[in-house]
N, C-alpha and C positions, 0 to 999 in steps of 0.2 A: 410898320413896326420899327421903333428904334435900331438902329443896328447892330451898335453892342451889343441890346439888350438880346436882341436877335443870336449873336456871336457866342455870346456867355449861355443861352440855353440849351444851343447845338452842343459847345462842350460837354455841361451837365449830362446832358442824354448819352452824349458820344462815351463818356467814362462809365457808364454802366453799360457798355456794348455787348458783354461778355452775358451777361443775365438774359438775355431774347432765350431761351431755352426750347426745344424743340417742340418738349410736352410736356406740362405738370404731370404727377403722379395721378392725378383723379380725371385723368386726358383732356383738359380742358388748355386752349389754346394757349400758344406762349405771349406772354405779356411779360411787362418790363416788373422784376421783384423790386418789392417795398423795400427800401434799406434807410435807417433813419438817418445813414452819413452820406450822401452824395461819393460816390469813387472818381476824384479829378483824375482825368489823363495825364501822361506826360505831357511834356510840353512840346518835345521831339517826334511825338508819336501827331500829332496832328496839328504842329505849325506849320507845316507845309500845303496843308489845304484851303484849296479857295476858298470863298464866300459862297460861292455856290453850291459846292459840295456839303458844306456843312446846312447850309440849308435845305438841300436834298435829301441828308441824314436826318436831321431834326423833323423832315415833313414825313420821313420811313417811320421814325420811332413814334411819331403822333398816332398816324393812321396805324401802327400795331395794337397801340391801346384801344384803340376804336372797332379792333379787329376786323382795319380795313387789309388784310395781309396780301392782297394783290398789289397795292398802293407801295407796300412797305418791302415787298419783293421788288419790284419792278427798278424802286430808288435803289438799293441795297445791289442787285446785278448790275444796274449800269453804272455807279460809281466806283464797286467792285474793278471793273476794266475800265474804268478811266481812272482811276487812282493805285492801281495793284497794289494796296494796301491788305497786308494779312490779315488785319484784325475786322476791314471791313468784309473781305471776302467770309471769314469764319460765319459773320454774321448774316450776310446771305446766306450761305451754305444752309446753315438751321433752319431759316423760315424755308429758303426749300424744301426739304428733307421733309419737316412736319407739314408741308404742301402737299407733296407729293409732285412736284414740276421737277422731274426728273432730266432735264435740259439743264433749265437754268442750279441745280444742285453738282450737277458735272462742271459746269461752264465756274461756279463759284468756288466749287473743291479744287476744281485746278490752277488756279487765281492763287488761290489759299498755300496749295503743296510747293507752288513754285517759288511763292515770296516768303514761306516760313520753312526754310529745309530741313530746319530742328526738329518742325512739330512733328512728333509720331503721329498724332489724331490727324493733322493737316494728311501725312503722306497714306493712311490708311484710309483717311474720307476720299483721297483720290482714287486711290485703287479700286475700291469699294463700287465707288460710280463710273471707274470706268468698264469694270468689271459687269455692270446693269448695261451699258451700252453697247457688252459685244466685244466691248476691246481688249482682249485678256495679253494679249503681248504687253501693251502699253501699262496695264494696272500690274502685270508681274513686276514690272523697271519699278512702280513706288513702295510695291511689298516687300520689296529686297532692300531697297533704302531701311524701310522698320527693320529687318533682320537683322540688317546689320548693325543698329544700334540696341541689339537686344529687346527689343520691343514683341507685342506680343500682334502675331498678323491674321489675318483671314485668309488664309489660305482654303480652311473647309469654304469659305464663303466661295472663292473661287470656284471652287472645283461642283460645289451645289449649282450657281448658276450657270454653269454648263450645260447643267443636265439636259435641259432644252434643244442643245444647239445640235446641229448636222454632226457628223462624224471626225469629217477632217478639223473643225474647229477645237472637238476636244481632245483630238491628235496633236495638233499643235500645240495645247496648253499642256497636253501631258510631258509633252517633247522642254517645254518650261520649263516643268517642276524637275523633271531628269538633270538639267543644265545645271541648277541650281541645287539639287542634291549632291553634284559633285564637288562644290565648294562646300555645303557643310550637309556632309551624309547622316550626321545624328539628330540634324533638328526633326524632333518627332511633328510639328506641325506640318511641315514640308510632305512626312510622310503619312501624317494622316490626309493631307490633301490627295495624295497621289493615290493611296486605296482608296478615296471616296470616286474620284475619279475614273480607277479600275473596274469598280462596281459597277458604275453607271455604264461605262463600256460593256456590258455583259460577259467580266476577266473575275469572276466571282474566290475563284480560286487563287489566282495572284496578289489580289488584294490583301485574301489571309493568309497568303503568304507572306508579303510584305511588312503585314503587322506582326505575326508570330515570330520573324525573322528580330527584328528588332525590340522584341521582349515587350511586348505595349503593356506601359507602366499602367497598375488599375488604379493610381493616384487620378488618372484623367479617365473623365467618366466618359466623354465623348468617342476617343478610341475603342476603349471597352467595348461600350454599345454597338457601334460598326461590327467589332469582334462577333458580338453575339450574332448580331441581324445578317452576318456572313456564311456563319455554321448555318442558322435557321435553313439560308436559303437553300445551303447542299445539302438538308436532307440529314444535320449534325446537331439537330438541337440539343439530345441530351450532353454534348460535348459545351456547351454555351450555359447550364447549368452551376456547375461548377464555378464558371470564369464570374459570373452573374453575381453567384452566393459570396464571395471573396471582394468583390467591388461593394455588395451590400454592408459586409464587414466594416468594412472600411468606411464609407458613407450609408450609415444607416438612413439618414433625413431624407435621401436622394430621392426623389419621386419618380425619374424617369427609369433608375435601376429596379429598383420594384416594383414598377408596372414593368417594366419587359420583362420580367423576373415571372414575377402573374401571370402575364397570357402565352410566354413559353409553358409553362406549366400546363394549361390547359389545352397548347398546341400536343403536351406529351398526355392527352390525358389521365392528368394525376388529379382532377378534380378535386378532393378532399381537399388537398396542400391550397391548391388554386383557392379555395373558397376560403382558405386561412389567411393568404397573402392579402387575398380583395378586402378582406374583411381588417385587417390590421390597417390597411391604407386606407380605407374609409374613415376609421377609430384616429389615425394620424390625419387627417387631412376632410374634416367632416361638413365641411361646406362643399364638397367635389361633387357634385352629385352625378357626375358623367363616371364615379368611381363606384360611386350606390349603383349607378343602373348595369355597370360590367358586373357587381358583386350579384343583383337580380340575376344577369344571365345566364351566369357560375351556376347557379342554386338552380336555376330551371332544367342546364345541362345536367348534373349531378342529381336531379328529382327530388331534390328537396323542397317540394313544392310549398310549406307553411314558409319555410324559411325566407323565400322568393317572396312569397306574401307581403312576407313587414317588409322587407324593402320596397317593392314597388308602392304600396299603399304608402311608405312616407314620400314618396318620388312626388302622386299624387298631390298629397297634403301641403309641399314643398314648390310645387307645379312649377316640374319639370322633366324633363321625357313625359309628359302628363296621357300622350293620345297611346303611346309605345307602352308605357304602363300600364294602363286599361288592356291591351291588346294582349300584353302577356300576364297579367291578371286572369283574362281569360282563358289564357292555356292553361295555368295554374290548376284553376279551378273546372275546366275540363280532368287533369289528371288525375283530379280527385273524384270526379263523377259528383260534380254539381253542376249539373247544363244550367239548374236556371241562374246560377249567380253568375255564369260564365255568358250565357245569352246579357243581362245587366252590363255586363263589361264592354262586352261589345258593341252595345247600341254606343257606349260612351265614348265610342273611337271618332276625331272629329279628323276631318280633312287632313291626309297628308299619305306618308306611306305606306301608314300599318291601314287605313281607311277600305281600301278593298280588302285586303285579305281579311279585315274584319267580318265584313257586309256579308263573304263568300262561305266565313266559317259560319258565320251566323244562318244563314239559309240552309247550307248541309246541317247544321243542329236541327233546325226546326223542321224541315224536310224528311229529315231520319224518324224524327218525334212523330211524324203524318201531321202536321199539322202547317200544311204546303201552302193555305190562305192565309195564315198568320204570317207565313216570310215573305210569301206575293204581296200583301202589304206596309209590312216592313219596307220593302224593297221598293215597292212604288214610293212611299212617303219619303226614301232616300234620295228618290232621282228629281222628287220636288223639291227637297233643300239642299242638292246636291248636285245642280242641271250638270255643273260641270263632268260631273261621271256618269251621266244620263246613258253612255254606250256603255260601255263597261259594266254598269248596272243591272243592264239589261242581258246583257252575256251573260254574266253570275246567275240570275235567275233562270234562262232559257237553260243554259249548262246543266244546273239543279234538275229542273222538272224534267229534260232528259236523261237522267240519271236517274230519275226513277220512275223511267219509262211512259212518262205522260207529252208522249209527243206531239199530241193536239194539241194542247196548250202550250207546250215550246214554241209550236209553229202558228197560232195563234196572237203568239211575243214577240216574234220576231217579226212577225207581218206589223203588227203594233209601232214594234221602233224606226221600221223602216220606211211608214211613214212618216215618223218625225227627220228619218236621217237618212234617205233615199239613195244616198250613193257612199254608204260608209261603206268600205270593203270587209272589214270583223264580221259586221253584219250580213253583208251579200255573203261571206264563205259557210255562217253560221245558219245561211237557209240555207245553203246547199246542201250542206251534211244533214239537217230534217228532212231536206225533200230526199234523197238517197231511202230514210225509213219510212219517207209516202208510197216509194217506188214511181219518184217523177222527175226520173232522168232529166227529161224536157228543160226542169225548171233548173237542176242541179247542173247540168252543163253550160244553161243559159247565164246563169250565176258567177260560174265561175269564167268562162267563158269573157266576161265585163270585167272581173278582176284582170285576170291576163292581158286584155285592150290595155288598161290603166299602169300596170306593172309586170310587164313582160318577162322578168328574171323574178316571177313568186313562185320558189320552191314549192310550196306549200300547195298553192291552186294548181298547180304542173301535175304534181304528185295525184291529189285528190283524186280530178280530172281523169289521168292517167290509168289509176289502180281501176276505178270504177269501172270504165269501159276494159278493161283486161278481165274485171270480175263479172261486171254485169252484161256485157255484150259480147259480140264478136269481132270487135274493131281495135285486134290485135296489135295491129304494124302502129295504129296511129297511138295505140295507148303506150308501146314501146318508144316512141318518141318523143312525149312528152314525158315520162318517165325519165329518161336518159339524158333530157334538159334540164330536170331536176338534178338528177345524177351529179350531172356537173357543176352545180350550184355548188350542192352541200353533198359532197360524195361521200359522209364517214355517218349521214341521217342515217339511222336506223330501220325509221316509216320508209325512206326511200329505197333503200336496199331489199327491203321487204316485197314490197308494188318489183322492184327486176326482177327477185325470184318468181314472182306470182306471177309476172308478165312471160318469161321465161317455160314455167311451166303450161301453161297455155298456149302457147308455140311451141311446145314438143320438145323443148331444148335445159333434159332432166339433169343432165351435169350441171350447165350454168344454174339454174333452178336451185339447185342445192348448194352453188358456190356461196349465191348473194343470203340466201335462209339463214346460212349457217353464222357469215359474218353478221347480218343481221337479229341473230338472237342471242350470239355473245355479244353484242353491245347492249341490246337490250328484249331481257328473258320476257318476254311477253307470251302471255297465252293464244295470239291472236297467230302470232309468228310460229310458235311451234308447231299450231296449226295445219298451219301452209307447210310446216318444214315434213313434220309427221305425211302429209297428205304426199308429197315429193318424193321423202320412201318411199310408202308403202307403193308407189307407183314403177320403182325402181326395184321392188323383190323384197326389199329389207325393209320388212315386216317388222322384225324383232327391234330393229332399232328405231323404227316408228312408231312404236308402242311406249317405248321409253322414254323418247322424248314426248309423249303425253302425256304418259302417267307423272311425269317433272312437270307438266302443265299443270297436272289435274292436283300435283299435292298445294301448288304455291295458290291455284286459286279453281278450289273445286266445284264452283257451278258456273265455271265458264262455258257458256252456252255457244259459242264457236268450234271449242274442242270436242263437247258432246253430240253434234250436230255430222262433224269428220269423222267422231266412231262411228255415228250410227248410220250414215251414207256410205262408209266403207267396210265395215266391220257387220253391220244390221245390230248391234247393238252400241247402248250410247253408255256399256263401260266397260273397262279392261279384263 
């Protein structure tokens, strides 16, 4: 190549240095903008560079158009530090940035901040990245630079990527912002930093103190929103209403004020209001469709089941939320007492999260209906286009059919899956508990038994395990110890607390017996617990108050056949 010719094209390129842009508006990589006049350099600004350098430039900007941008970083960082030239660092900086080479966008922003001290962007692109890197002393020294020239800083950014870090690190950054609120105590960025900070600290209360202390102006929507999401969390939403409906005043357009506006609303259960807010912000903002599927939710919560309708059905039409749509389509249309259009919905649930609890509502519908061969093959045709939930599948249906009492066939299902899946543990626990309604201990301690080899802290198989031999045998001491390994797993379990009592009363020991019942059926009022609790009175004299606590069994669920089985073994009859 001629040299000149060579010399005069680097310029050309070199004077449109500023155009590399991070990202077009439609994300599409940064390239050099068309402009129909060439932008010449000064002549001061790159008479001082070699031949080589401008050659290394000239080969950056080729390979960017070629969107060879490894090529184009690579030149752009190493002449960066060999030339500490600002304009060429800025231009590194961008292709990092829009790289995502979080190294070399530090290493160029710092190039950039040190040789242009003017630049606000230079001294906030340094803070910025160094702030990504951990070093929040060193990025506070370039944010203070912007303060002081009245510039506007990232402060919140600071104080957000913290939120990650160990304790003492957002100690020390808070001990920053303190330093430098003492030189200038009203800058409200400073103090929005320092409540975002407090937050993250778990100082929920100081934070809104800090902000309410200093009047936070609801011109800045940012502070505001902190305000609200402060009260939320003490338990003060209706206090963040108010502050909310004044900021919306103010900036009607604002999208993020009246969504938090909306699901405070529904946090206060005001539904109606909710279902106006959602429904305005959709009417404003009508390509949002994450705004159609809160407004669906609104309307499913508040039963207005047509209304949830048209919305999910355009979600559909629109596909998007398309499997979440179907699934609550389906509840819809349950509320109304149409199973078959709600069965329809459901089979339309394709893979993902609503996909089981689909399959599972779908099976109790048709199960409830007697028509238990219709969901057994449902269900089998799922686990052939759906290997991957081939266990789980199988759960849902054994679940079912023991649920209404066709334990042959659960246990017929379960022997099925577990030849395809021999050592799943769901499964091995899921014939334990049929073989328990075979009455084959044998197999039910065997079972679990290889779960515990495998996972020696399983609450669940401890407990099982545990309760059974305290219920069904005589092997007291051993079922209290597996018990009380459970115990201290999960000590606040309900099931587990239940198995102490039981284990308890079977060892003669009616005070603890009724300690653990009792905690156990205030966490959770089961009929199964009252039971046991009723049965640990009446053993204790109190009669009266063992009657009452079944007859509170017997209103929440009257043919519980646990509780009528304790009258009639205790009482000789099986009602109050």
């Amino acid at each position: 190549m001629n040299r000149s010719f060579a010399l005069l094209t680097a310029l050309a390129f070199l004077g449109g240095c500023q155009t590399f842009a991070p990202s077009a508006p439609d994300g599409t990589p940064p390239v050099e903008e068309a402009s129909p006049v060439a932008q010449a350099p000064k002549p001061q600004v790159y008479g001082a560079f070699s031949q080589e350098t401008l050659l290394a430039l000239l080969t950056a900007e080729l390979a960017g158009q070629r969107n060879r941008f490894d090529i184009a970083l690579g030149n752009y960082v190493q002449q960066a530090n060999s030339t500490q030239d600002a304009g060429v660092a800025e231009r590194g900086f961008r292709i990092a940035e829009y790289l995502g080479a979080e190294q070399a966008a530090l290493d160029t922003a710092l190039i950039w901040a040190q040789n242009a001290p003017d630049s606000l962007d230079a001294q906030r692109a340094a803070a910025v990245q160094l702030a990504r890197g951990g070093r929040y002393d060193e990025a506070m020294v370039y944010m203070e630079k912007v303060l002081q020239r009245q510039g506007d800083t990232h402060f919140d950014f600071l104080a957000l990527s913290a939120a990650e870090t160990d304790p003492d690190t957002r100690n020390g950054l808070l001990q920053s912002f303190d330093r430098l609120l003492v030189k200038y105590p009203d800058n409200g960025q400073l103090l929005f930093g320092k409540a975002l900070l407090l937050q993250q600290d778990g100082h929920p209360e100081e934070a809104l103190a800090l902000l309410e202390a200093q009047a936070a102006d609801t011109d800045e929507i940012a502070p505001l929103l902190l305000q609200a999401r402060l009260l939320q969390s003490l338990k003060r939403g209706e206090e963040a209403l108010p502050l909310l409906e004044t900021g919306i005043r103010r900036h009607p357009e604002d999208k993020r004020l009246r969504l938090t506006y909306a699901r405070l609303l529904v946090e206060q259960d005001r539904l109606e209001e909710a279902k106006g807010e959602f429904a305005s912000l959709v009417q404003q903002f009508p390509e949002d469709d994450d705004l159609r599927f809160s407004l669906a939710l609104v309307c499913l919560e508040a039963e207005a089941w047509r209304e949830a309708i048209v919305y999910l059905e355009e979600l559909v039409e629109r596909g998007n939320h398309v499997d979440a749509a179907h699934y609550n389509l389906a509840r819809a249309y349950e509320a109304l007492d149409e199973p078959e259009s709600a069965l329809i919905e459901y089979a339309l649930v394709g893979p993902g999260n609503d996909f089981l609890p689909a399959q599972a509502r779908q099976a109790e519908l048709l199960f409830d209906s007697q028509r238990s061969e219709e969901a057994s093959a449902r269900l089998g045709k799922a686990r052939e286009m759906q290997p991957d939930y081939a266990i789980q599948l199988y759960l849902i249906e054994s679940e079912a059919l023991a649920k209404q009492q066709q334990h042959e066939r659960a246990w017929l299902l379960i022997q099925q899956a577990l030849g395809q899946f021999p050592d799943d543990l769901n499964l091995l626990y899921t014939r334990a508990m049929l073989a328990e309604k075979r009455d084959d201990l044998g197999q039910l301690e065997q079972d679990l038994r290889f779960i515990l080899e495998r996972e020696p802290d399983n609450a669940m198989a401890l407990n099982a395990l545990g309760y059974t031999l305290a219920d069904r045998t005589t092997r007291y001491a051993e079922a209290k110890t597996l018990i009380e390994q459970a115990h201290q797993l999960n000590p606040e379990d309900p099931a587990i607390l239940d198995s102490l009592g039981w284990v308890n009363y079977r060892l003669g020991n009616l005070d603890e017996a009724e300690r653990f019942l009792r905690q156990a059926l205030q966490r959770f009022p089961d009929h199964e617990v009252a039971a046991h609790l009723g049965e640990v009175l009446w053993a204790q004299g109190k009669q009266r108050e063992a009657r009452k606590v079944w007859a509170s069994a017997l209103e929440e669920q009257p043919d519980s056949a646990i509780v009528r089985s304790t009258l009639l073994r205790l009482t000789g009859s099986e009602t109050l």
